[in-house]
Structures are given as C-alpha cells and as structure tokens.
C-alpha positions in Angstrom: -54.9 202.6 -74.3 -53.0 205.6 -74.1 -53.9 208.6 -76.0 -51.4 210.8 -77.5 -52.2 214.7 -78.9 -50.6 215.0 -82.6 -50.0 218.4 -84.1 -48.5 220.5 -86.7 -45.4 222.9 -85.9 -47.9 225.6 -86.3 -49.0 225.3 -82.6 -45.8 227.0 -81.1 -45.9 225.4 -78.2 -42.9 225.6 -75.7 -40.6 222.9 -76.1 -40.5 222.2 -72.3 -44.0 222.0 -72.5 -44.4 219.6 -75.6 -41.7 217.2 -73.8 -43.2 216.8 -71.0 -46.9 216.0 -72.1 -48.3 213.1 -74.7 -47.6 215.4 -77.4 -46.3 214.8 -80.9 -45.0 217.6 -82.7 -44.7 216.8 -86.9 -42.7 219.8 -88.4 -43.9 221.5 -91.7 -41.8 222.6 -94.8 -39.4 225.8 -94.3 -37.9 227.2 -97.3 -35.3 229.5 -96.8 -32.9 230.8 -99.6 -33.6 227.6 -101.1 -32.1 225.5 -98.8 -35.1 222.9 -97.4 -35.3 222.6 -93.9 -38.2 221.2 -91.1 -39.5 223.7 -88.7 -37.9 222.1 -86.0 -37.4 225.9 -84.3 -39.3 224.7 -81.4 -36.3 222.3 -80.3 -33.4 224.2 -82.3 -34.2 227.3 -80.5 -33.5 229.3 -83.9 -36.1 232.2 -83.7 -34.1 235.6 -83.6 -31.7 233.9 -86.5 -34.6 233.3 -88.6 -36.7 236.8 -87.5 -33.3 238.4 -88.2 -32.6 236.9 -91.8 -36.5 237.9 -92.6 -36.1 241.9 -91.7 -32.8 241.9 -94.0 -34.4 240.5 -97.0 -35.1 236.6 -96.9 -38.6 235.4 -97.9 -39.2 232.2 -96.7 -41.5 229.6 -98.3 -43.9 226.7 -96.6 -45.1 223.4 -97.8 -47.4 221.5 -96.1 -47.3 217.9 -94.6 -48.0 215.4 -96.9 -50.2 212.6 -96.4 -47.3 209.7 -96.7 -45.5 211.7 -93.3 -48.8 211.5 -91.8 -49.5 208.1 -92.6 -46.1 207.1 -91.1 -46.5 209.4 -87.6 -50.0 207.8 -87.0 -49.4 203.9 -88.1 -45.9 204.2 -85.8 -48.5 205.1 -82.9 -50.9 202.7 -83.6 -49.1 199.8 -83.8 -47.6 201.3 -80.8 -50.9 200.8 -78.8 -51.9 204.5 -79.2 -55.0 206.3 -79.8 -54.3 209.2 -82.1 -56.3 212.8 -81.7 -54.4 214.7 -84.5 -55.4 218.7 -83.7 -54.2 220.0 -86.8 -53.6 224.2 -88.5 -56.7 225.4 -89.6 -57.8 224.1 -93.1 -58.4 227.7 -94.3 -54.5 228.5 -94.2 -53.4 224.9 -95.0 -54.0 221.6 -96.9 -52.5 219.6 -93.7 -55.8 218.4 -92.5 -56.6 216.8 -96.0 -53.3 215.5 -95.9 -54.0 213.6 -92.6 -57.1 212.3 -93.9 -56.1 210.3 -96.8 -53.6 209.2 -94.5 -56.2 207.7 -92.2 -58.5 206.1 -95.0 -55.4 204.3 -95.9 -54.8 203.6 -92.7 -57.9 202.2 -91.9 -57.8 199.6 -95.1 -54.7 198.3 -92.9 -55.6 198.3 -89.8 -59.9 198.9 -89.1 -59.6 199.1 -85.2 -57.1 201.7 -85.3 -59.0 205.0 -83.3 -57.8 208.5 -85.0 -59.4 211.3 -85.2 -58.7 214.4 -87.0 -59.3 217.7 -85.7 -59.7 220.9 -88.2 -58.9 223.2 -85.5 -59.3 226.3 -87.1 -56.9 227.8 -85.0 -53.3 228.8 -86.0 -49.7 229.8 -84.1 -50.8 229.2 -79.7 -54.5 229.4 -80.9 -54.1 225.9 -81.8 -51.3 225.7 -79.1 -53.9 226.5 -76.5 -56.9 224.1 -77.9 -53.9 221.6 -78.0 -53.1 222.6 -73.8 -57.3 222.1 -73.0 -57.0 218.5 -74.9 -54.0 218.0 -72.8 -56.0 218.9 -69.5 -58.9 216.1 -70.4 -56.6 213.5 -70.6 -54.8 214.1 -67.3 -58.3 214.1 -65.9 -58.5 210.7 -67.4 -61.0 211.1 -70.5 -61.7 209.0 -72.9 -60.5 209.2 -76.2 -64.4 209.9 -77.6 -64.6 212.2 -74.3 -61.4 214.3 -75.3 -62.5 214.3 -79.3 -65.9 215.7 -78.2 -64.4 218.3 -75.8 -62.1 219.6 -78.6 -64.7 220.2 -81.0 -67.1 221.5 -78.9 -65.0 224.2 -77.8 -62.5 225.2 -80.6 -64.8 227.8 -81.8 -64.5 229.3 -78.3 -60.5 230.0 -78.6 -60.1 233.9 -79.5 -57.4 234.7 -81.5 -56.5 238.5 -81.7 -53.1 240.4 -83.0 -51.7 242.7 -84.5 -48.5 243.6 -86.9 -45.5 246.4 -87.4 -45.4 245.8 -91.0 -48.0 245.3 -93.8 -45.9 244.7 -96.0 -45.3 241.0 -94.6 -48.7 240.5 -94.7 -48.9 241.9 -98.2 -46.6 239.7 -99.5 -48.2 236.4 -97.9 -51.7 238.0 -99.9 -53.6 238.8 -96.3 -53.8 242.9 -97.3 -53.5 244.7 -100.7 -50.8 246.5 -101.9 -52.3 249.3 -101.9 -53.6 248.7 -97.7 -50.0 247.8 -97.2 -48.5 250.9 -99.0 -51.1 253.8 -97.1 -51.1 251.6 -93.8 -47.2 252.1 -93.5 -47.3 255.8 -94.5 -49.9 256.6 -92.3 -48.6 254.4 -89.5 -51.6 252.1 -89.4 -51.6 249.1 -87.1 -54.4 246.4 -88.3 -56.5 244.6 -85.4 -57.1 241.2 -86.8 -58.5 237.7 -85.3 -59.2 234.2 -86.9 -63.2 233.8 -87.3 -65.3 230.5 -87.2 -64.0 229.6 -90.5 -60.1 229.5 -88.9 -59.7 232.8 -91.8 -57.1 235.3 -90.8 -59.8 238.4 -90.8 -59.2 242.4 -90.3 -61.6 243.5 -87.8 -60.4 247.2 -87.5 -57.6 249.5 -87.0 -55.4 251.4 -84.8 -53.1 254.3 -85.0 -49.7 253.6 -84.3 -47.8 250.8 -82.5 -48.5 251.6 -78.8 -52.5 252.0 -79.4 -52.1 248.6 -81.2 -51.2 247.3 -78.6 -53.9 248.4 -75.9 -56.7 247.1 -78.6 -55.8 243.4 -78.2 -56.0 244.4 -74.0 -59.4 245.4 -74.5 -60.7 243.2 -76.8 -59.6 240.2 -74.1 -61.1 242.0 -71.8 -64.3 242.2 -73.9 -64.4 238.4 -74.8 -62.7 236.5 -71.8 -64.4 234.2 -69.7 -63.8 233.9 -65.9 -60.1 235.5 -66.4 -59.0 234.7 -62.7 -59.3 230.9 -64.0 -57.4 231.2 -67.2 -53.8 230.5 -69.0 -53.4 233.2 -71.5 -50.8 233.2 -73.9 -48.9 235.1 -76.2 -47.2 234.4 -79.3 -44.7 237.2 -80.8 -42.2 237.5 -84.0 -38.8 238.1 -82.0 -40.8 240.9 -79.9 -39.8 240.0 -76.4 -39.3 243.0 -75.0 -43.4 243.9 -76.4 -44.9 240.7 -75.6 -43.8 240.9 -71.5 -45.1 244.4 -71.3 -48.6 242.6 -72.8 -48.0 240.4 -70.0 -48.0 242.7 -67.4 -50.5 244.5 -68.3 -52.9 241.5 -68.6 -52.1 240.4 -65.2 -52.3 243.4 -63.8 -55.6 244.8 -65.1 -57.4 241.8 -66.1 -55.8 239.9 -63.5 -56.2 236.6 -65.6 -54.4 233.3 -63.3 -51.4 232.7 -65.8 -49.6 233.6 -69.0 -47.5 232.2 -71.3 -44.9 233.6 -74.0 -43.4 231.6 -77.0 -42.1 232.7 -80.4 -44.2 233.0 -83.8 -42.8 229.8 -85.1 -41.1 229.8 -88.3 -44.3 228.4 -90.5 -46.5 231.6 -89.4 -43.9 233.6 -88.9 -43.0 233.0 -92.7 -46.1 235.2 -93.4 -46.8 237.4 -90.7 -43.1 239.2 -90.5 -41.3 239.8 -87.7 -43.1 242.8 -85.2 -46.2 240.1 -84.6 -47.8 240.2 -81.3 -51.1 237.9 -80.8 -52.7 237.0 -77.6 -55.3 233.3 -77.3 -57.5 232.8 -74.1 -61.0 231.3 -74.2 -64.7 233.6 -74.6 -68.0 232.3 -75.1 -67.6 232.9 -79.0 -64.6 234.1 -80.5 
C-alpha cells in the first residue's frame, strides 16, 4: 500500500516540491480584514501581497484545522488504499495535532485496519518542511510505513530551527516578547536570536545588535550544530526577504560549504505572527 505524507500549511514547502512527491498539503484558517480565506499561498503564489498588506497595518488572524477536515482528508485516503503519516505543526503553537486525533479515534470506530499515524512534529514553517523532506527520502528508499513512522520520530528532535526578526513588535503582538522587550529592542536596534526547543516552543536564546550581526549569528550557530554539512539540504524560510535570505545562501555554501539549499516564503499561517523581515534557517545536528 502506498504511503502518502499529510501536513499542515505551516510546513512551507515549495509548491513544485509538494506536487511532485506523495505529499498532502491541508491549509489552515487565514483571517485577514475579516474576510476568511485558506492558506492556500503555497499554490496562489500570494506572499509579497500578503507581507505587503501586514507592514501597512493588517493583522491577520489563524484558526486551526478542525478535526471534521481531518477526518475527511484521512478517510478519503484510506478508502483510497493509503497509509496516512500525518507530520503535523508543533502542538506547543497549535491545537492541529489534537484535532487529527479525534479524527482518527473516529476513524478507527469505522474502519479498525485503517494505518495512520500522527506525528507531533514539534517543528514549525521548513522545520517541519524539512522533517516532512527526510519522511519523503524513506519512502523513496522503499520503507515501510512502521519504518518511516519510527524514522520521523526518532529524529525530529534533531531538526535545528534558528531565526531571527526586524521587528518585535510582530512578535509582541502574537504574545512571543513583552511590550516592554519589544518597545527597548526597537529603540536600541536589537535583533533577538531565537530557535524552537524539544518542546516545539518558540524560545529567545540571545541577542544581537543590529540587522547585519543578526544575521551572521544564525551562520554560526549552523555551523556550531550541523552534522556532516557537505551531505546536507539546508533551507531557509524568509517573510518577503529575498534579497536577505540569498545572501544567507551564499554565505552558507560558501563557508560551510553544506551540499544544497533551499529558499521558500514564511507562509501566511507563521507569517501571521512573526511579521514580515523573518529570516530562519533548518538543517539537521545531533540535538537541536
């Protein structure tokens, strides 16, 4: 039976990517000057629309997937023939994975043989992207579906997850940094180094003065953590920052000379709280 990967839109995969692969992309909630829409910005292409609305004064809302979506996703692959390994957004930032549980226990009243396993990834934006990738990997190598489970959880904890922000104030306003953090960082042009720890938290780890320095941190702290670089797929997740995140780039193949990297868009659902200005970089370490 064929397995197929189901995530959230919180991985921000590529498109091209998810297309091509046995990947199932279910969109969360965007609410945007209270018009309702799916963060489908993965195949709409709307990014710099959505960054741009943001820095002139919109403040979008998210909603999680419910359990009814997920229980209509995972029957329609079932009773397709499937085997379902949902890798959801870390249960610290959402209710999703709780979502697709009750969805499965009802599932499984239906339908006992059906195999799906959910996966608290406790990663978030291409954190989760990049678990997502690895799962991918292990069933191209022909896996089975108790081989890939087992590979994904013993090596989630291993995906590092470090970036930064240009503004506080976004993160202030989604209730990551106090007002008063927000209000002194900005003055004093502060530039807060942060990562998601074991528990999939978003967690300051220290800070760095001014944009550029910023920057060179999240540089050093992959070359710190990073395992066999010449043998890995970075990538890098930014909020309408191209320009920033393909200097990263460079630099990453050029002084940590890792095999590959990748660049994709903040999606809309973490973007909603980390503000345009994001830059984060994901590659695999012993530990995160």
């Amino acid at each position: 039976m064929e397995i197929v990967i189901v995530a959230d839109s919180c991985c921000d995969l590529p498109y091209a990517y998810v297309k091509e692969n046995p990947i199932e992309i279910m969109p969360m909630n965007i609410i945007i000057e209270d018009q309702n829409k799916k963060d489908n910005f993965m195949i709409t292409g709307e990014y710099s629309a959505f960054y741009q609305a943001i820095r002139e004064g919109t403040m979008p809302k998210t909603s999680q997937i419910n359990a009814y979506e997920f229980k209509e996703k995972f029957s329609q692959l079932i009773k397709a023939g499937k085997q379902v390994v949902y890798i959801g957004f870390s249960s610290a930032l959402s209710g999703c994975i709780n979502s697709a549980k009750i969805a499965v226990e009802e599932i499984k009243e239906e339908i006992p043989t059906a195999k799906i396993a959910i996966i608290d990834s406790k990663c978030a934006s291409m954190g989760q992207g990049l678990l997502i990738y690895y799962a991918v990997q292990q069933i191209k190598q022909g896996k089975t579906f108790e081989e890939v489970v087992t590979f994904v959880e013993d090596n989630k904890l291993k995906i590092n997850h470090w970036f930064t922000v240009s503004d506080l104030n976004y993160l202030f306003r989604g209730g990551r940094v106090s007002k008063t953090a927000a209000t002194v960082g900005t003055l004093l042009q502060i530039k807060p180094i942060m990562h998601v720890d074991n528990e999939g938290r978003l967690t300051p780890v220290e800070k760095a003065k001014g944009r550029k320095k910023s920057l060179k941190v999240l540089i050093e702290k992959l070359k710190e953590k990073i395992i066999e670089p010449e043998k890995q797929i970075v990538f890098i997740s930014h909020g309408d920052v191209l320009e920033e995140a393909e200097q990263v780039k460079e630099a990453l193949l050029e002084e940590c000379h890792v095999k590959e990297v990748w660049i994709n868009y903040v999606g809309a659902t973490v973007g909603s709280h980390s503000g345009p200005g994001t830059i984060a970089i994901f590659f695999m370490g012993e530990q995160r």
